[in-house]
C-alpha positions as CSV (number, residue, x, y, z in Angstrom):
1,X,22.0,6.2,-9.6
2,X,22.4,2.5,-8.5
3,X,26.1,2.7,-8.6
4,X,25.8,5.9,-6.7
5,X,23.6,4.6,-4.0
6,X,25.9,1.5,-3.7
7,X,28.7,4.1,-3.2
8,X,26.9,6.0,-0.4
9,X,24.5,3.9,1.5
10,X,26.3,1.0,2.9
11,X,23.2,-0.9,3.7
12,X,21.8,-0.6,-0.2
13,X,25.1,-2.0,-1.5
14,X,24.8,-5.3,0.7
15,X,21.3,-5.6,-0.8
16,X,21.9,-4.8,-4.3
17,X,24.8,-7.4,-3.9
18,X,22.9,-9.9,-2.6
19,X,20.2,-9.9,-4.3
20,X,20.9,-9.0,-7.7
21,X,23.8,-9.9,-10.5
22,X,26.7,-8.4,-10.5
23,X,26.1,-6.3,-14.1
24,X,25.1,-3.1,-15.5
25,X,22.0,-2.8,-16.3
26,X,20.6,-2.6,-20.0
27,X,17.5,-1.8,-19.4
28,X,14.8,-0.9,-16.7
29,X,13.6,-4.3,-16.1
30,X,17.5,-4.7,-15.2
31,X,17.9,-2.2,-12.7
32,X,18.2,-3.0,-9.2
33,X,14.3,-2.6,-7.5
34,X,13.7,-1.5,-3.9
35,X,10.5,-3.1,-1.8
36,X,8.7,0.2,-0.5
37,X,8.8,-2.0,2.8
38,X,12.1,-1.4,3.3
39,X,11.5,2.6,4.2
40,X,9.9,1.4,7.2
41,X,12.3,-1.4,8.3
42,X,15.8,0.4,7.6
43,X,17.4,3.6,7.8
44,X,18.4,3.7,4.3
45,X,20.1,7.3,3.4
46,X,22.6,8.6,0.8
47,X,23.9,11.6,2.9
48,X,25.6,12.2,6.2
49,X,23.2,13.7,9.2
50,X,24.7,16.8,9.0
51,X,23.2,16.8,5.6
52,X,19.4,16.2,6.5
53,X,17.5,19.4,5.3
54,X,13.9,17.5,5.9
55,X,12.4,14.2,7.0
56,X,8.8,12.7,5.5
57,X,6.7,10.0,6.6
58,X,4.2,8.0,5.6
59,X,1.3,6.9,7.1
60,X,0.0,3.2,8.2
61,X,-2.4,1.8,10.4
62,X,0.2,-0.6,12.1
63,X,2.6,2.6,13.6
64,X,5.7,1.7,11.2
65,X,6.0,4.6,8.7
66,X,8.5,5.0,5.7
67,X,11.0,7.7,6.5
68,X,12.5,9.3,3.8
69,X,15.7,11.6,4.0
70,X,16.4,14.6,1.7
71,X,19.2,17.1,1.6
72,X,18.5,20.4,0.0
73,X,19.2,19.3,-3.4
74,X,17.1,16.5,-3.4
75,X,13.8,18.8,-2.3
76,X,15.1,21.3,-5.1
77,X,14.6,18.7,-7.4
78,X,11.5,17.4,-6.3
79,X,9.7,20.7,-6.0
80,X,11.4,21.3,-9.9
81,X,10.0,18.4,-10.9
82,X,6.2,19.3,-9.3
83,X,6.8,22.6,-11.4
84,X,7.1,21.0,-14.3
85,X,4.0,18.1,-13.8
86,X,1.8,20.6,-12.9
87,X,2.6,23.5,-15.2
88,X,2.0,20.9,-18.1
89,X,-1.8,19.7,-16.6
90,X,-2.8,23.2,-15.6
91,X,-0.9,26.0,-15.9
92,X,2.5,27.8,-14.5
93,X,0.4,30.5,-13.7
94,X,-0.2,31.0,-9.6
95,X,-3.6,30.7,-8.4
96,X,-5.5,31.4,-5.0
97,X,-5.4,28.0,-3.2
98,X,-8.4,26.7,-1.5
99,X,-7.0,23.5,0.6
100,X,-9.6,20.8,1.4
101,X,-7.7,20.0,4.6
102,X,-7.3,21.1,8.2
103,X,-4.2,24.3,8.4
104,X,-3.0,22.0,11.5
105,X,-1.7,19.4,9.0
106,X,0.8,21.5,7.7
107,X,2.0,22.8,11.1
108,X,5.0,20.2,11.5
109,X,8.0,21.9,9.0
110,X,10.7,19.8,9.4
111,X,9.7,16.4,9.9
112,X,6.1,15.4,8.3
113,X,3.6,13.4,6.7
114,X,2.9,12.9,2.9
115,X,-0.2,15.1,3.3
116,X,1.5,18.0,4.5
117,X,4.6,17.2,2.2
118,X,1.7,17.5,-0.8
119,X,-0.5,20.2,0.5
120,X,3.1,22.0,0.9
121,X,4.9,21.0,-2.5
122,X,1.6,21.6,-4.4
123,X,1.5,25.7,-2.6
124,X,4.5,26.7,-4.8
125,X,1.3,27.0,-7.6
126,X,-0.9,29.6,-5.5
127,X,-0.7,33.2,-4.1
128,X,-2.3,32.6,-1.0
129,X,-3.7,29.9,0.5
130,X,-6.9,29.3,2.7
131,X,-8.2,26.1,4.0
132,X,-11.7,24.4,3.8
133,X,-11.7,22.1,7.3
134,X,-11.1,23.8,11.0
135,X,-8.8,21.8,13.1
136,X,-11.3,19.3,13.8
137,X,-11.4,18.2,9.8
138,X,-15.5,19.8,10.0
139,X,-16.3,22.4,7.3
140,X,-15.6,26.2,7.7
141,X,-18.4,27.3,4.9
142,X,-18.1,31.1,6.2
143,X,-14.2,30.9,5.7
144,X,-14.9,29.1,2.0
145,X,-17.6,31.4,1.3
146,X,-15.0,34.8,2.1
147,X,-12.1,33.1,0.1
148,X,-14.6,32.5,-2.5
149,X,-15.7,36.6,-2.8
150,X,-12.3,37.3,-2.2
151,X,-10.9,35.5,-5.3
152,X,-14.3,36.0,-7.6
153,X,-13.3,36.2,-11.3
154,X,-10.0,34.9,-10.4
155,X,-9.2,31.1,-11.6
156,X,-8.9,29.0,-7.8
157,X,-6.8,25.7,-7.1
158,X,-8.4,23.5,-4.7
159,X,-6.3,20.6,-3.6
160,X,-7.2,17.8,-1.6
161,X,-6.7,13.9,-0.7
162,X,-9.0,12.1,-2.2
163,X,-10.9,10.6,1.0
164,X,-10.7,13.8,2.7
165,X,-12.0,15.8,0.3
166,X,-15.5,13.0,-0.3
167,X,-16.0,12.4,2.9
168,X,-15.9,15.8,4.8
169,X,-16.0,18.4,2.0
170,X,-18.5,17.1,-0.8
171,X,-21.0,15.0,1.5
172,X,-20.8,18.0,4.5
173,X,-21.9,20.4,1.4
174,X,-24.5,17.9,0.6
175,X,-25.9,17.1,4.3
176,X,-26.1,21.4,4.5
177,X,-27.6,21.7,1.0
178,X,-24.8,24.1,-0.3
179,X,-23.4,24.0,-3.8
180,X,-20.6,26.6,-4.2
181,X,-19.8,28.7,-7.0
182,X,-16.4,27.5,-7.8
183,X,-17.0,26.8,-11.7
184,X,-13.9,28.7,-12.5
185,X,-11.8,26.4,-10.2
186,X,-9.6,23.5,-11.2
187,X,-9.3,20.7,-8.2
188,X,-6.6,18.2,-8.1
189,X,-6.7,15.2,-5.9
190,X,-4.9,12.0,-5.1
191,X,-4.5,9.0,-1.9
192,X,-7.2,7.5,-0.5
193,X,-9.2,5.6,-3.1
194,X,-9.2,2.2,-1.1
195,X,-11.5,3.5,0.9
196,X,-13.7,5.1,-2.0
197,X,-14.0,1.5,-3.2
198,X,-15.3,0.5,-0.5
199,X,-17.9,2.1,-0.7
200,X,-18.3,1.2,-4.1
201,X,-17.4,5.2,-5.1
202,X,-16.0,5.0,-8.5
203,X,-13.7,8.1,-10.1
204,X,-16.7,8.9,-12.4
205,X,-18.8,8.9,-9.0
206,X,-16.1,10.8,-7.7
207,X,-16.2,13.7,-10.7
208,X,-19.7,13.8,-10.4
209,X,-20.5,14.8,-7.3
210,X,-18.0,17.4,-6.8
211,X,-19.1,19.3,-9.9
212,X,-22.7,18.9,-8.4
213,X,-21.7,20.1,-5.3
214,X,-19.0,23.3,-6.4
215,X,-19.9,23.4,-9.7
216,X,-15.8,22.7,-10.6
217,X,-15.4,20.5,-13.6
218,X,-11.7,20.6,-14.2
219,X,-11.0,17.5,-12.0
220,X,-7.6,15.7,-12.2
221,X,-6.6,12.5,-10.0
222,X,-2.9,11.8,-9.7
223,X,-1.2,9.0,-8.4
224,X,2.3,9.0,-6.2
225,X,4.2,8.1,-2.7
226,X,6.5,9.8,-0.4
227,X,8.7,7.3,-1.0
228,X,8.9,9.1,-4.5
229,X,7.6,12.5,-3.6
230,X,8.1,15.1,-6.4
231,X,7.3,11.9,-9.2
232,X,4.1,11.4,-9.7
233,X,1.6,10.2,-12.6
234,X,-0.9,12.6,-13.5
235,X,-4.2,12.0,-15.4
236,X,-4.5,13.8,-18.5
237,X,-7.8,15.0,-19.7
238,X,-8.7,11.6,-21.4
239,X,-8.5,10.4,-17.5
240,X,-5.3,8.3,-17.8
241,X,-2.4,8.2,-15.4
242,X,0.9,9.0,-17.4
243,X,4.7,9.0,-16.3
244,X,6.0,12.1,-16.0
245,X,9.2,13.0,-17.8
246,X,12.6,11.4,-15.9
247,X,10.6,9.0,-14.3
248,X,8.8,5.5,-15.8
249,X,6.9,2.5,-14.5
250,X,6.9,-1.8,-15.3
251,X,4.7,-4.1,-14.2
252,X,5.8,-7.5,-12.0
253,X,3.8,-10.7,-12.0
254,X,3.2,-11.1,-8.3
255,X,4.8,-14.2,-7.8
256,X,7.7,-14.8,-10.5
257,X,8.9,-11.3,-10.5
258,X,8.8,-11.1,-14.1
259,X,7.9,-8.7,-16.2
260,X,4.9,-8.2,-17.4
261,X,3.5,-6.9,-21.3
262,X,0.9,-4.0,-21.2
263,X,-2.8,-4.9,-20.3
264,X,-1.3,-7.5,-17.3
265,X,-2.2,-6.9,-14.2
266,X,0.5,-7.3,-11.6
267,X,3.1,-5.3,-9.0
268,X,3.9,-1.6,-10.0
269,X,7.6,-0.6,-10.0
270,X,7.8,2.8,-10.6
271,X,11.1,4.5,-11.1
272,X,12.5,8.5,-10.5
273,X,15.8,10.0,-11.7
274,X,15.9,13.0,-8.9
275,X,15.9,10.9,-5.7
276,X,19.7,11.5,-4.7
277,X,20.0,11.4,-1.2
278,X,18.3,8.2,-0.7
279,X,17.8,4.9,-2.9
280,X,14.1,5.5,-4.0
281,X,15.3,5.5,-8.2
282,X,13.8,2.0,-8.3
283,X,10.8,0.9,-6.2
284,X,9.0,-1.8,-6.1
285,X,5.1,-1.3,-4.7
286,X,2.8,-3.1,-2.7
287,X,0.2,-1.6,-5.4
288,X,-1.3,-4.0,-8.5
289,X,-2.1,-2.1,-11.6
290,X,-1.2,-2.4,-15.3
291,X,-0.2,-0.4,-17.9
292,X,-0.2,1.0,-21.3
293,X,1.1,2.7,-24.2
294,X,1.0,6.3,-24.0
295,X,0.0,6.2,-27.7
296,X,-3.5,4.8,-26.9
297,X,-4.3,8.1,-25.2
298,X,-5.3,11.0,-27.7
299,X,-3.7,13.5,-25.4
300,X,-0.3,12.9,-26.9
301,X,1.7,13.2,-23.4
302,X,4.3,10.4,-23.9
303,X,4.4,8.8,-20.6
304,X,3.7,5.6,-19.7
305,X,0.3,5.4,-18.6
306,X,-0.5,3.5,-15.4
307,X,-3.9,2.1,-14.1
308,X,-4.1,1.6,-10.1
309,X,-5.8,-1.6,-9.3
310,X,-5.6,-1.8,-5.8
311,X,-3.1,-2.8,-3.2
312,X,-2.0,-6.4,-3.3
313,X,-3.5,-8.9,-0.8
314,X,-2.0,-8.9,3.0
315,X,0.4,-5.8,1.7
316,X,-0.1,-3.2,5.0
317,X,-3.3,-1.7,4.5
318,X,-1.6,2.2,4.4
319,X,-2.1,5.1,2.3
320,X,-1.9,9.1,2.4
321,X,-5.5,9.7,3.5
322,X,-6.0,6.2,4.9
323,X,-4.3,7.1,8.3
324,X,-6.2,11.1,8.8
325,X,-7.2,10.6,11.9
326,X,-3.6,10.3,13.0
327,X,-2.5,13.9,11.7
């Protein structure tokens, strides 16, 4: 994927060649790593313009955004690759879809952010969808409470960014005293922990108070970017982030670069093998984490498990969730 970047993006080949030695690669601590940052600064693309099927952002607090270009293979591959990471955590199986989120975040189709890319990819998995928050992100209980009857005996999805989903769906159902009857859902959630920390709101914290609040204990957290949509690192029923298959993640000390054994804590360079039509195989984050042998984890997936520390120190405070009030 290096050499075919190098082939097609003129701007990746003057980096990789200035930046890194001219050899092949022999292993993944070898292979030529992308700053995130860059996605913001440069136009960095694989494919001509006539070849653009969608464009993502990200969000940030400064106005610069990662743009990310995809041709139609590229999102095949992505939304194959959701298939597959979610079929193995829950099930292939489509279920209703209750979406802790506003229906006006999805309204952009062709160019968007990495909520609506999500709350999009993740809707291949229901059959019918309703969502939780009117346009103003406050709670429509009547609409919950009719999706609800409408779905009773029926296993429900709910999906949400993690901020989002504390902040205006669990406390709103505890400022009005309502606890739902969603014990046969599942709920997965990702983006916006930075902000949970702040407020010292840990993942057990988190778990707890949802299932107080809907009565849903299936919870999973995941863990990804747009710059990498499609890849992400699910956590397994044990609660650990793992790599998903084609896709794998190092750790960096901070300063040296170097890599780092498992149990350091350090920069996460994650890595994808379905990002074609831009260079995002081989990225290094502005997030500090460590990791760990899958074989610690008695779930027996065998992908590299991650743990998310934080984002390093005077990195762009930016995030999925971080940046809601923009969408």
């Amino acid at each position: 994927m290096t050499a075919f970047h190098s082939l097609n993006c003129t701007l990746y080949r003057s980096y990789v060649h200035s930046v890194f030695a001219e050899k092949d690669a022999t292993s993944l601590a070898e292979v030529p790593f992308l700053p995130v940052r860059a996605f913001k600064a440069f136009q960095l693309k694989s494919i001509s313009d006539q070849d653009v099927f969608k464009i993502m952002t990200s969000s940030g607090t400064t106005g610069d955004v990662s743009r990310i270009y995809l041709d139609r293979e590229t999102a095949r591959l992505q939304s194959q690759k959701l298939v597959d990471v979610f079929g193995n955590a829950f099930s292939k199986t489509r279920s209703p879809m209750l979406v802790i989120d506003a229906e006006s975040t999805v309204a952009e189709r062709h160019k968007f952010s990495a909520r609506t890319a999500a709350i999009n990819g993740f809707s291949l998995f229901s059959k019918g969808r309703s969502f939780a928050l009117d346009n103003q992100l406050e709670l429509a209980i009547d609409r919950i409470l009719a999706f609800i009857e409408a779905n009773s005996g029926t296993r429900i999805f709910m999906f949400g960014f993690t901020f989002v989903i504390w902040q205006y769906f669990v406390q709103e159902l505890k400022r009005l005293k309502v606890r739902l009857p969603l014990s046969n859902a599942f709920l997965l959630h990702g983006g916006g922990w930075k902000k949970l920390a702040e407020q010292n709101i840990s993942n057990e914290r988190f778990k707890a108070e949802v299932q107080e609040w809907t009565g849903c204990s299936d919870i999973r957290n995941y863990y990804g970017m747009v710059e990498q949509t499609g890849t992400i690192f699910m956590e397994c029923p044990f609660g650990n982030l793992h790599a998903a298959a084609g896709s794998d993640t190092i750790i960096r000390d901070p300063v040296t670069l170097d890599i780092l054994p498992h149990g350091k804590e350090g920069l996460i360079q994650v890595f994808s093998a379905i990002q074609k039509s831009y260079p995002g195989h081989s990225l290094l984050t502005e997030d500090v984490g460590h990791t760990q042998d899958a074989a610690q984890c008695g779930c027996g997936h065998q992908g590299t498990i991650i743990s998310i520390k934080g984002r390093l120190k005077k990195a762009e405070i930016r995030g999925c969730s971080d940046a809601y009030r923009y969408n």
